[in-house]
N, C-alpha and C positions, 0 to 999 in steps of 0.2 A: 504494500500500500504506500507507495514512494508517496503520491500525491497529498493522502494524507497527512503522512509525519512531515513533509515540507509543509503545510498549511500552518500542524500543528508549532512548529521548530519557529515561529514568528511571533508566537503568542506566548508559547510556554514560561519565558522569567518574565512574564508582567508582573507585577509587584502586586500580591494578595492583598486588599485590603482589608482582610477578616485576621481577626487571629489564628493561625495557623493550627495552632494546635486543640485548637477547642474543634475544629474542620471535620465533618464527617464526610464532604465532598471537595474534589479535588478542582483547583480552578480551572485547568488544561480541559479536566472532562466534562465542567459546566462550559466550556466558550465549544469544544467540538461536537457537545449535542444541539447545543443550540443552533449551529453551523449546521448540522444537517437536520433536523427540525426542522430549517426557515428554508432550505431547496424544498424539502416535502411538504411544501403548503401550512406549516404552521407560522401565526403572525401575530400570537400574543404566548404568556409565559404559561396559560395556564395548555394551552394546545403544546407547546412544547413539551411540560412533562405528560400531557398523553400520549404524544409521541414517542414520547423517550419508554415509558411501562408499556408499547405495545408493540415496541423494537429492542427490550431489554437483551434479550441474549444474541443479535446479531450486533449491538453495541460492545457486548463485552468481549468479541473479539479484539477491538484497538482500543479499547477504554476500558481503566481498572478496574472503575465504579464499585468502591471498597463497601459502600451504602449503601450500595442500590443507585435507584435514579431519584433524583434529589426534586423536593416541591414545588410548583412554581411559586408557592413564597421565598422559599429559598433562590430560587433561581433569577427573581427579581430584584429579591434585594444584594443578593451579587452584583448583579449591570448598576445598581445603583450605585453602588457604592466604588465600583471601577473606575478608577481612571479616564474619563472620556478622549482627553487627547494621547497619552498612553495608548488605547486600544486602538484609535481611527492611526495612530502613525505607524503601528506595523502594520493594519491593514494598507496605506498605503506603498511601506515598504512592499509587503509582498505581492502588492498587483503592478508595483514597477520591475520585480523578478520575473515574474510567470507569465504576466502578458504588455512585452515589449512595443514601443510603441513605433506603426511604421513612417521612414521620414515621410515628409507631406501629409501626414495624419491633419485632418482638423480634431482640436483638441478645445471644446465649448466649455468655457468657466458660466455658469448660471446659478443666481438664488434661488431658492425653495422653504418655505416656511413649512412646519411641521404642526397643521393644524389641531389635531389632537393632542399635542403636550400641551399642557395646564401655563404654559409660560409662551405660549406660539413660536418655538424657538426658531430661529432663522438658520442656513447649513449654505455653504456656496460649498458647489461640487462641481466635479473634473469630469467629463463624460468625452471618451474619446467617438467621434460618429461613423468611423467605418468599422470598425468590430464591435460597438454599442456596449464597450466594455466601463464601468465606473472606476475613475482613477483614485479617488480622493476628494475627499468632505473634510470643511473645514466650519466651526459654527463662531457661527456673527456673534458677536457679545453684545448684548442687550441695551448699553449705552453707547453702541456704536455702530457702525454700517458697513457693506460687503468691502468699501475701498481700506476698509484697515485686514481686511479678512484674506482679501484674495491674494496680497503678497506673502503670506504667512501660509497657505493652500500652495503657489507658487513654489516656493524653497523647497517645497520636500516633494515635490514633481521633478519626474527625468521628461524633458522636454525637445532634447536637441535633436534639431530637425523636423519639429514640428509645426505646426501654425495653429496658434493660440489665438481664439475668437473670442470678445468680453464685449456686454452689453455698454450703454453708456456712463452708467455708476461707474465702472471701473478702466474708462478712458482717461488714466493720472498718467503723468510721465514717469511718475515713481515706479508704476508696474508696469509701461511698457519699456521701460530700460530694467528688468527686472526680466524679464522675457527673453530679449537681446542678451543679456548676460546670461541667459540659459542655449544661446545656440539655436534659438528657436526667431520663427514670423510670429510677427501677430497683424491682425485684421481686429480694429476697435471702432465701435459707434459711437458717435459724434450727437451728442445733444447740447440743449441750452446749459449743462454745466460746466460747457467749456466755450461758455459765448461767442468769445475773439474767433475761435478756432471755426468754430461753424457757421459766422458770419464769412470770412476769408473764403472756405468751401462753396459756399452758397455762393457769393458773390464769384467768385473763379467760374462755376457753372451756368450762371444766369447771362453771361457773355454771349454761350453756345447758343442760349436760345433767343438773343436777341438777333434777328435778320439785319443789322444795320451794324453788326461783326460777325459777316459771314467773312470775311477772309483773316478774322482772327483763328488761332491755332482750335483746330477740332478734337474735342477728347474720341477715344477707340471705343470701340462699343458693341454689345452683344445683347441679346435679346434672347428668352425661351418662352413656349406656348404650351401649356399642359393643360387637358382636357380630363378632368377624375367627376364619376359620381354628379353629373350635370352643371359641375361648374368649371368655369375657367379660368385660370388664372397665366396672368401675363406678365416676366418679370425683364425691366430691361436695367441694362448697365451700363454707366457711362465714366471713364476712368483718364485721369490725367499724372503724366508723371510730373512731382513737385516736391521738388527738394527744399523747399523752402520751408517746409514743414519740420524737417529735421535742423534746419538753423534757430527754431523758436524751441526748442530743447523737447525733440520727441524724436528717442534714437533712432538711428536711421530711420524712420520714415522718407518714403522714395513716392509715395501714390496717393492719390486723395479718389475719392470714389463716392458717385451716387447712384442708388437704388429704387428704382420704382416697382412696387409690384399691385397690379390691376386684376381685383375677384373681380368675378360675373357672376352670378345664380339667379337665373331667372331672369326680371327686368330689373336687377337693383344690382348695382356697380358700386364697389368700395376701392378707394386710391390711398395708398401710403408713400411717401417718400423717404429715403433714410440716406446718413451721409457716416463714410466710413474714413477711415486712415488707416496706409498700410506697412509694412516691409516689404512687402512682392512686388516683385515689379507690374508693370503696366498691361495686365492678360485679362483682360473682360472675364473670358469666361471662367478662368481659375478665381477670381475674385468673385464674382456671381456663385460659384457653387461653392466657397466657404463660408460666404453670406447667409445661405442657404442650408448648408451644413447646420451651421449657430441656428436657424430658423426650428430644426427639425429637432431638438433639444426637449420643445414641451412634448411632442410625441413621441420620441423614438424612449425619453430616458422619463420626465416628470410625470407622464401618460402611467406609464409602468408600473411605478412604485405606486402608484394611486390606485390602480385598477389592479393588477396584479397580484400586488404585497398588500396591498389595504394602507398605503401609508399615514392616508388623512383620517383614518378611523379608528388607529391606536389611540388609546386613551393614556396617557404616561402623565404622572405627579413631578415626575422630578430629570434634572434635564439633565443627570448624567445618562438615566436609565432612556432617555427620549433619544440622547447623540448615541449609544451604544446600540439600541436597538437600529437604528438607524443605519450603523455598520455592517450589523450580522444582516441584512436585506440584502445589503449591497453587495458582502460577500457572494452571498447564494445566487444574486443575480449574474454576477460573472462567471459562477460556476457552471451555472445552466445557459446561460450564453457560449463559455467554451465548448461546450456540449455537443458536437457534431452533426446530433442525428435530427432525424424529423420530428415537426411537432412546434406545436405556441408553446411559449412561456408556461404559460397558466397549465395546458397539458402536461408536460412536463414536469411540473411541480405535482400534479396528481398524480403522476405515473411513477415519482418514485414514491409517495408516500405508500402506494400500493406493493411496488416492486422494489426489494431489496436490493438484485443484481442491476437495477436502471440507478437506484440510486449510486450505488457504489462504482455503476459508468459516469455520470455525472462528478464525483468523487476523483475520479481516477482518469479524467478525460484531457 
């Protein structure tokens, strides 16, 4: 079971927070039932230890389980009393081991609030979009916002070679020189908290479409038409190289970039405009599909955990046990993502709670 005791060999000297000796269960064997519990459809503590009594002896082939299998009282007030950042940074270690990230990867940094904990706790996470694999969460602290969060989510990413997408909160120069020093693009949105900067954009673009500077310099441009489910949606790009971006202190920045995209359904038409800055150079359409990429975040990854894992209908008192559970989703989500074979998510997760040998493919995949 390589796969295992590599999962297990990341967690194993987290620092116990119980007394050790007073212990009738082992910490390693509460974080790896939990860990398969939450692949098999379980999404609160108390369905955990029914999973755990109704898979006790194919548990106790890799786990000691000196007790038995331990309460979900016990088993919740363990996550509570853990370590949150402790736990979520070997989880990041080991999903920067196991699943390597490829260059030109888009790499979407997005908040997510966790509706059901008792404090609405806030989490920015790392969601890589061509393997839908979860990098790393990091949680907002409560007197302050994602822009202090996401350089601190950043540092303990392996990024190089990557291209890192972040909403307009987290368009600072602080963390896109932050990004540069990891080896890595990024592609950031441009809103009114960076006024000067999306005026200059605005105005650089409003040229193009004034007819009376038609032989001023034309940005490149690219356009896509997709047809889903009887609407339309129409998304064009229009992209100018400008270095002048990077002389106002926003590392290399080489591209400034606007985005329109145009629904239809029915007879009602919705228009958005959006303005980015880049490291890439000046490729419409590579720009348009990391844009795009960041786009597919609330579905491919926030959709999931909601629908999925039930994220917004955990009920949690306390925010270590809110950010820890929060972990153990994520684990099992990349585990069943690795997971080769056919089948949804949601299948999946039923199918091993059923099937021993699917879980322990999923395990070992």
């Amino acid at each position: 079971m390589e796969q295992l005791s590599s999962l297990q060999a990341y967690f194993e000297d987290l620092p116990d927070p119980r007394m050790v000796a007073k212990c009738d269960h082992l910490l390693i064997d509460i974080i790896s039932l939990s860990i398969c519990a939450s692949i098999a459809g379980a999404d609160d503590w108390q369905e955990i230890e029914t999973f755990g009594k109704s898979k006790e002896t194919w548990l106790r082939q890799w786990l000691e389980l000196p007790c038995g299998i331990p309460s979900h009282d016990t088993i919740e007030r363990v996550f509570q009393k853990l370590d949150a950042q402790e736990f979520g940074n070997r989880f990041i270690a080991w999903t920067n081991e196991m699943f390597q990230q490829l260059p030109g990867q888009v790499v979407a940094i997005d908040g997510k609030t966790l509706r059901g904990s008792a404090e609405k706790l806030h989490l920015v996470s790392a969601w890589a979009s061509a393997s839908g694999i979860s990098l790393g969460q990091c949680k907002v602290d409560s007197k302050s916002n994602e822009i202090t969060a996401i350089p601190e989510l950043l540092e303990l990413l392996m990024l190089k070679g990557c291209i890192v997408t972040i909403d307009a909160l987290g368009c600072q120069k602080s963390i896109a020189q932050e990004i540069v020093n990891q080896e890595a693009d990024y592609v950031l949105a441009v809103k009114g908290n960076q006024g000067t900067l999306q005026e200059y954009i605005e105005a650089r673009f409003a040229l193009t479409d004034d007819p009376r500077f038609i032989n001023h310099e034309q940005p490149m441009y690219t356009e896509t038409i997709e047809h889903k489910r009887g609407r339309t949606e129409k998304r064009r790009c229009w992209v100018f190289h400008d270095t002048e971006i990077a002389d106002r202190g926003w590392a290399n920045c080489q591209t400034i970039i606007r985005v329109t995209c145009e629904r239809q359904l029915d007879d009602q038409t919705e228009q958005e405009t959006r303005y980015f800055i880049s490291t890439l150079p000046a490729q419409p359409a590579l720009l348009l599909a990391c844009v795009r990429a960041h786009w597919s975040i609330e579905n491919s990854f926030h959709w999931v955990l909601d629908v999925v894992f039930k994220e917004d209908q955990a009920r949690t008192q306390h925010e270590n046990e809110a950010v820890n559970l929060a972990v153990l989703r994520r684990i099992a989500l990349n585990l069943i993502k690795r997971h080769k074979g056919k089948g949804s998510l949601k299948g999946k997760r039923y199918r091993a709670a059923l099937d021993e040998d699917f879980l322990l493919e999923i395990l070992l995949s």
